[in-house]
C-alpha positions in Angstrom: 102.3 130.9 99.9 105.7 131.3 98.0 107.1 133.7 100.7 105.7 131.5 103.5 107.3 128.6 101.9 110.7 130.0 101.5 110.4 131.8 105.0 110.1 127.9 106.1 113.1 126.9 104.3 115.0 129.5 105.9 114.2 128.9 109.4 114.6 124.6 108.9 116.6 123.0 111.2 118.3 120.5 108.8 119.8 118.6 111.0 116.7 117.4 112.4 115.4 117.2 109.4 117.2 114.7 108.4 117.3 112.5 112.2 114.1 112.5 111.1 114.0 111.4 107.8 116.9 108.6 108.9 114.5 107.6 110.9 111.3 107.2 108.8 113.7 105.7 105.9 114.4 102.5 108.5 111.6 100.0 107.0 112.2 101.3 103.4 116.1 100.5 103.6 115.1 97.0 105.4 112.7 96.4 102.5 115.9 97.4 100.0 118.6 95.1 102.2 115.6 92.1 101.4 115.2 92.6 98.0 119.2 93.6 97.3 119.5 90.2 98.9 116.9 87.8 97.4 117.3 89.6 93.9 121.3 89.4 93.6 120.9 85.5 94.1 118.2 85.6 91.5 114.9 85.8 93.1 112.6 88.9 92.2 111.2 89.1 95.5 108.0 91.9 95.1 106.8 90.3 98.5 108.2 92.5 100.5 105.3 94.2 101.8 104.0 91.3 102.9 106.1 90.3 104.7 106.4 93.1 106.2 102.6 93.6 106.9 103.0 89.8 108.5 105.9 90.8 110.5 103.7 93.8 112.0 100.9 92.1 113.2 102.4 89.5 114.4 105.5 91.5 116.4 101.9 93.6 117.5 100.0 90.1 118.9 103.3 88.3 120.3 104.9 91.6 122.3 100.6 92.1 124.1 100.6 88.3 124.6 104.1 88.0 126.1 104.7 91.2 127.3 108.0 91.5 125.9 108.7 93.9 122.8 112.3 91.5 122.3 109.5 88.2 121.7 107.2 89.7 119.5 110.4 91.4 117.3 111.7 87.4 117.3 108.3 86.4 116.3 107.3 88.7 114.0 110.6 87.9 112.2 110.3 84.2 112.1 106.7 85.1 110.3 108.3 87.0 107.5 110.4 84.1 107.2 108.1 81.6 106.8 106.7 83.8 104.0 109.9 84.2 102.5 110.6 80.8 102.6 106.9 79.6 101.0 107.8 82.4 98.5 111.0 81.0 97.6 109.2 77.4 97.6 106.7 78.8 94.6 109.6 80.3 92.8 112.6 77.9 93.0 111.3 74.5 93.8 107.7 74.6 91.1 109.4 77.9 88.9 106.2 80.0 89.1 106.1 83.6 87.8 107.8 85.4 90.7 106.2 88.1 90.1 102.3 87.0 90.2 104.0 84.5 93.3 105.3 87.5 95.0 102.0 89.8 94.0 99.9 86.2 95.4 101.4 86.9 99.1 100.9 90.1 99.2 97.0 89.7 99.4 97.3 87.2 101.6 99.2 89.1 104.2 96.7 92.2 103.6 93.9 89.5 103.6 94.7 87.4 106.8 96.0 90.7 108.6 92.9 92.3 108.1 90.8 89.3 108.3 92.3 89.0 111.9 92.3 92.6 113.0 88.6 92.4 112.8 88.5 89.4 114.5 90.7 89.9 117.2 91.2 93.5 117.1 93.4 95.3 118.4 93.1 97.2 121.7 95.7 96.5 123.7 99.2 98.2 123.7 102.1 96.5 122.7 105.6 97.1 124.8 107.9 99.7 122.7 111.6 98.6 121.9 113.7 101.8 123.4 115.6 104.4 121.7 119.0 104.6 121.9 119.8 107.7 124.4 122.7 106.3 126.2 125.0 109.5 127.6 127.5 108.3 124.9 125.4 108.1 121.9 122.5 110.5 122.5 124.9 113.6 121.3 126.0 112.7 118.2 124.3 114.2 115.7 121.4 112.0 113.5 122.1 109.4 115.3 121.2 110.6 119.3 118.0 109.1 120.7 117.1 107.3 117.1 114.9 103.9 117.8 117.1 100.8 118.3 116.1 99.3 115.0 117.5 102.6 112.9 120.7 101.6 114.7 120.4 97.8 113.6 119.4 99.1 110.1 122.6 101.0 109.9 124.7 98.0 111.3 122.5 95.8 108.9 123.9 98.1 105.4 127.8 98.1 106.9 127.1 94.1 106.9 125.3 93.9 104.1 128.5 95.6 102.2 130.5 93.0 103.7 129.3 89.9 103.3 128.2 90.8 99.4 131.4 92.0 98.5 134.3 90.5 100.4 133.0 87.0 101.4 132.7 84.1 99.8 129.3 83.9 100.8 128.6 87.2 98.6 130.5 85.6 95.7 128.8 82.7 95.2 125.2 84.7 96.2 126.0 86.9 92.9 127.6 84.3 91.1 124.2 82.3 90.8 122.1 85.6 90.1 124.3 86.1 87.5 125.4 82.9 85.5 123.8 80.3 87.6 124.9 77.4 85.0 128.9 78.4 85.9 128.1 78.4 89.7 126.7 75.4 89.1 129.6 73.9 87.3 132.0 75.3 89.7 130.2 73.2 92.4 128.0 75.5 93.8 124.2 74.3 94.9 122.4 77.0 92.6 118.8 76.3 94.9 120.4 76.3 98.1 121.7 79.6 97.8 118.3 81.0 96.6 116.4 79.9 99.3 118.7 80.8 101.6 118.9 84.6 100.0 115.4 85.1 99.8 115.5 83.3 103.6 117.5 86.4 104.5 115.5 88.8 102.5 112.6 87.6 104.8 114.7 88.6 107.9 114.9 92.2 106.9 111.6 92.7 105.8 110.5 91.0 109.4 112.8 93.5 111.0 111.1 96.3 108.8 107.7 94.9 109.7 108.6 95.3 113.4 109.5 98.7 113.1 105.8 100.2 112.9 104.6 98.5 115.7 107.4 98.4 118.0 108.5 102.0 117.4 106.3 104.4 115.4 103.2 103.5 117.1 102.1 100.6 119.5 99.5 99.0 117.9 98.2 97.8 114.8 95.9 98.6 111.5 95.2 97.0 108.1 97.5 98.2 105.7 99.8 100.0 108.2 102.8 99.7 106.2 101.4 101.4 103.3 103.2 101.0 100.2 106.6 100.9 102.3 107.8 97.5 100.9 107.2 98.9 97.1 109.4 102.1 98.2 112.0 99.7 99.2 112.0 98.3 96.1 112.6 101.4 94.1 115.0 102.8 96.1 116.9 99.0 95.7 116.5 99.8 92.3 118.0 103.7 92.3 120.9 102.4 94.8 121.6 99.7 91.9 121.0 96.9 94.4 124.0 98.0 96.2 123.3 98.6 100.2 125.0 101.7 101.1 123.3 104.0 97.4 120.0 102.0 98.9 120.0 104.0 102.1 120.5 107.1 100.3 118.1 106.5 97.9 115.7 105.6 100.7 116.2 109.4 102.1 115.5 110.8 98.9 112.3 109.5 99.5 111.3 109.9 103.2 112.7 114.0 103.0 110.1 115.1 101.4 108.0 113.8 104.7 109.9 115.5 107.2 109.6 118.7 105.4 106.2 118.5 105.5 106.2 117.8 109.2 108.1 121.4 109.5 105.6 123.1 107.0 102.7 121.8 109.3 104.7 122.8 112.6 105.5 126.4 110.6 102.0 126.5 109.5 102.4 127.0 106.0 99.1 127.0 103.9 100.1 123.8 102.1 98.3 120.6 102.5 100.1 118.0 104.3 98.2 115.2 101.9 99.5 116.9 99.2 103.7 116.8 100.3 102.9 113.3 102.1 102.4 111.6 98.1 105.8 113.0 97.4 107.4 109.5 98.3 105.2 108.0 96.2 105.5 110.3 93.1 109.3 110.4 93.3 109.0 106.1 93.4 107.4 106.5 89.8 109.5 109.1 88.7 112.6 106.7 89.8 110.6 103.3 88.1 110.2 105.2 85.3 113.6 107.2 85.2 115.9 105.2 86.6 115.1 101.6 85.6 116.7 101.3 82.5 119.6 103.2 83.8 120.0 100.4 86.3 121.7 96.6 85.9 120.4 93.6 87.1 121.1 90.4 88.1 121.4 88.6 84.7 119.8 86.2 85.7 117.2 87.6 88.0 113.4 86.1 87.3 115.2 83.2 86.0 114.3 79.5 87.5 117.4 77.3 87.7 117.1 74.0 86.7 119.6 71.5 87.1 
């Protein structure tokens, strides 16, 4: 199995390997742009998945109702939102525990989803978004023919980067997750800036929601986002909830998946369920590793009050 292994490693085309682990890393590093944004205003936001979930079936629904894959991406989003926005209502406005708040939502977006996937179900196909293979972009390497959202993820960390570090916007979001009574004092609305955050934190989960029924497959199942959300969270937490160390973070994880697409494809005598839990062992190794390597908000967890 060794030999076979290492024959496999010989004979990898890397470059595709890692197209295709860009490409399976898009929710994760939406998940991570969410939670670098909520938690650097303050807000632990662990409600990610959920809103993700939310965005999913909802994009699914919206796109087979309308017919339009552009609708149910704007609807799906607008869903996470709303449940970014009644998460941010539990935390900032009454101070509940963000993290049994956060933990709260994510049963009910695995409760309602499923609840309405047996109901409804889910037959019909939805309307894929397209892939970018435009003449001028569908030859440059990792990035030719990737799924319009991979783009918008990539656009998403450039502008992320931005507005966090050279706007005033970015100021003042860090300025509250870290000494919230200064921003205050300097005139800044402490509140405002947390819902708003976490608001935004609820767009990229939406758009990471939207990405598993509007591009890796076109319907949907309970639980399809399986544990992505979490996985964004860690690799938040190993990119030091930083955008740009997020995405590569994000890799380290989905990797380990590609390669064992090529091991299948190869047919190396190695489980596929076995290499598929790497993601999920290297997100404990990192919680556990990493963690208190890492710097937080100061003030992250913290209600505000005036």
């Amino acid at each position: 199995m060794i030999e076979s292994i290492v024959e496999v490693l010989l004979r990898v085309d890397y470059l595709f390997l890692l197209a295709t682990a860009l490409r399976a890393s898009t929710p994760i590093v939406f998940a991570a742009l969410g939670g670098i944004f909520s938690e650097r205003s303050g807000v632990i936001n662990i409600a990610l998945e959920g809103m993700m979930l939310i965005s999913a079936y909802v994009c699914y629904k919206a796109a087979v109702l309308f017919n339009s894959p552009w609708l149910g991406l704007l609807a799906g989003v607008l869903s996470a939102v709303v449940l970014s926005l009644l998460h941010g209502v539990i935390s900032i406005r009454y101070r509940t525990n963000q993290v049994v708040s956060g933990t709260v939502l994510n049963i009910f977006a695995a409760g309602i989803t499923g609840f309405l996937f047996r109901v409804l179900g889910a037959q019909e196909s939805a309307p894929y978004l397209p892939n970018m293979n435009m003449p001028i972009v569908r030859d440059i390497p990792l990035l030719g023919n990737q799924p319009l959202l991979t783009w918008v993820m990539l656009a998403m960390i450039a502008l992320s980067t931005f507005v966090l570090f050279r706007t005033t916007w970015g100021l003042r979001t860090r300025a509250v997750g870290e000494l919230p009574r200064a921003a205050d004092t300097a005139g800044i609305a402490v509140n405002r800036m947390r819902y708003l955050n976490v608001m935004i934190g609820g767009v990229m989960a939406g758009l990471g929601g939207a990405f598993f029924t509007l591009h890796t497959v076109s319907s949907f199942t309970p639980l399809m986002t399986s544990g992505q959300g979490f996985i964004g969270l860690a690799a938040m937490i190993f990119g030091n909830w930083t955008p740009l160390p997020a995405l590569l973070a994000a890799m380290l994880f989905t990797v380990p998946q590609a390669l064992a697409g090529q091991f299948q494809m190869f047919g190396v005598p190695l489980p596929y369920q076995l290499i598929s839990t790497l993601p999920y062992v290297l997100t404990i190794i990192t919680l556990a590793g990493v963690v208190r390597r890492s710097t937080p908000p100061a003030a992250l967890g913290m209600p505000y009050v005036k």
